[in-house]
matplotlib code that plots the C-alpha trace (Angstrom):
import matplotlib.pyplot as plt

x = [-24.6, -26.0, -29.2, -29.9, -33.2, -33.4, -35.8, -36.8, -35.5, -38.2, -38.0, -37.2, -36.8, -34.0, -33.2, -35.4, -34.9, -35.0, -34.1, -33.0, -33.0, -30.9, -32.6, -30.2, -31.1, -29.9, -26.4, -26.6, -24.6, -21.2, -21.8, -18.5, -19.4, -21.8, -22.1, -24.0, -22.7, -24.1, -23.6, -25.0, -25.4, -22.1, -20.4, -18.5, -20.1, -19.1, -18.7, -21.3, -20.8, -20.0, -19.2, -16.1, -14.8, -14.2, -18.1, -16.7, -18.6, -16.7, -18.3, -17.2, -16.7, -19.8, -22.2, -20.2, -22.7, -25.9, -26.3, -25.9, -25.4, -27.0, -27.9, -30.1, -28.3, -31.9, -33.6, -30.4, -31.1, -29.0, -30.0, -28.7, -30.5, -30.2, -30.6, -30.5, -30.1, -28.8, -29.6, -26.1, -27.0, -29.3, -28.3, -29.0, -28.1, -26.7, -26.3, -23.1, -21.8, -18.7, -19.1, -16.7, -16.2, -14.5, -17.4, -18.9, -23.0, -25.0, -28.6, -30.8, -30.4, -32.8, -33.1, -32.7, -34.1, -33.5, -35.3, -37.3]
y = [-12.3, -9.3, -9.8, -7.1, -6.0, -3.4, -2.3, 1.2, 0.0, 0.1, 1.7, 5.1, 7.6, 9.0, 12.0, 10.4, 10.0, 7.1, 6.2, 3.6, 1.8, -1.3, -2.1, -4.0, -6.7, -9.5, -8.3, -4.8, -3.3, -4.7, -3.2, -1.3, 0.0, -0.2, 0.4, 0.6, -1.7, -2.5, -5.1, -4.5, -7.6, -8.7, -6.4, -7.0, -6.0, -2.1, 0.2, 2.9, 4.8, 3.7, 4.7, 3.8, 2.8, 6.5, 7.4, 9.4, 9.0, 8.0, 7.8, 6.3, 8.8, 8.1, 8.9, 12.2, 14.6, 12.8, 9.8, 10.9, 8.3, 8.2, 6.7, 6.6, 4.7, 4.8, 2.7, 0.6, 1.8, 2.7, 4.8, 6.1, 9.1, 9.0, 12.0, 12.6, 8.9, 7.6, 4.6, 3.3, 3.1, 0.4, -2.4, -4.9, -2.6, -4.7, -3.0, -4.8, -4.2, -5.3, -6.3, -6.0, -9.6, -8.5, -10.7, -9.3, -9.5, -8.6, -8.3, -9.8, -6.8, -4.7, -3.6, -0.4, -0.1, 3.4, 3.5, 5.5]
z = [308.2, 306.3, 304.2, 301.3, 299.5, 296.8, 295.1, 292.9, 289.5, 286.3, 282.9, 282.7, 279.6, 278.8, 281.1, 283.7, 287.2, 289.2, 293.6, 294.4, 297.7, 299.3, 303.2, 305.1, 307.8, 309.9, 311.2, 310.0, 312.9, 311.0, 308.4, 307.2, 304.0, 301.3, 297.6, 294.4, 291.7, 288.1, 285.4, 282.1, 279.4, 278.1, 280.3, 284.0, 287.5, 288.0, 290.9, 290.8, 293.6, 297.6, 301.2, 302.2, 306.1, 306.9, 305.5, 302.3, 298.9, 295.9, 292.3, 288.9, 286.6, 284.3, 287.1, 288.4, 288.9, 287.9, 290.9, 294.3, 297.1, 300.8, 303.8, 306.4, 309.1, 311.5, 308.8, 307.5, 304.2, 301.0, 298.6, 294.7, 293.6, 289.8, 287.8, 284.0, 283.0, 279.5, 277.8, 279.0, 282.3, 281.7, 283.8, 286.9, 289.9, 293.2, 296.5, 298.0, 302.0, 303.5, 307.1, 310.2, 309.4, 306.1, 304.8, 301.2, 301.3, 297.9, 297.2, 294.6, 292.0, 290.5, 287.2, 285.6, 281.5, 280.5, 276.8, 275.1]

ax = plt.figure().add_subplot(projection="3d")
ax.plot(x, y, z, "-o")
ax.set_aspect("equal")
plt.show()
């Protein structure tokens, strides 16, 4: 089993930056791929960006160019760089990773409050 921590989240203004980070432990050797999803208030859980299988990055359209996804594979740790944020990217951010065991792990969340 794959345990997840985040953390980096706070209240940002507008245009602000923020890193986040997602620390895996317990079986993090099975690890497959990993991800950055949010859920805003009223709204479903979203992909933000991920690693797939084969180690490519994929983003959702919204965060093209601002967010930039990494890893450091030494320290089991996910991060999400996030540049130039909007008020609309205010949300609970989950890191999620898929295991060899096609078994789906998330962590605790961590909010982001973009606001002026």
């Amino acid at each position: 089993q794959v345990q997840l921590v985040e953390s980096g989240g706070g209240l940002v203004q507008p245009g602000g930056s923020l890193r986040l980070s997602c620390t895996a432990s317990g079986r993090a050797s099975s690890i497959l791929a990993m991800g950055w999803h949010r859920q805003a208030p009223g709204k479903q859980r979203e992909l933000v960006a991920g690693f797939s299988r084969a180690g490519s990055t994929n983003y959702a359209d919204s965060v093209k160019g601002r967010f930039t996804i990494s890893r450091d594979n030494a320290k089991n740790t996910l991060y999400l760089q996030m540049n130039s944020l909007k008020p609309e990217n205010t949300a609970v951010y989950y890191c999620n990773a898929l295991s060899s065991q096609l078994a789906s792990s998330w962590g605790q969340g961590t909010q982001v409050t973009v606001s002026s």
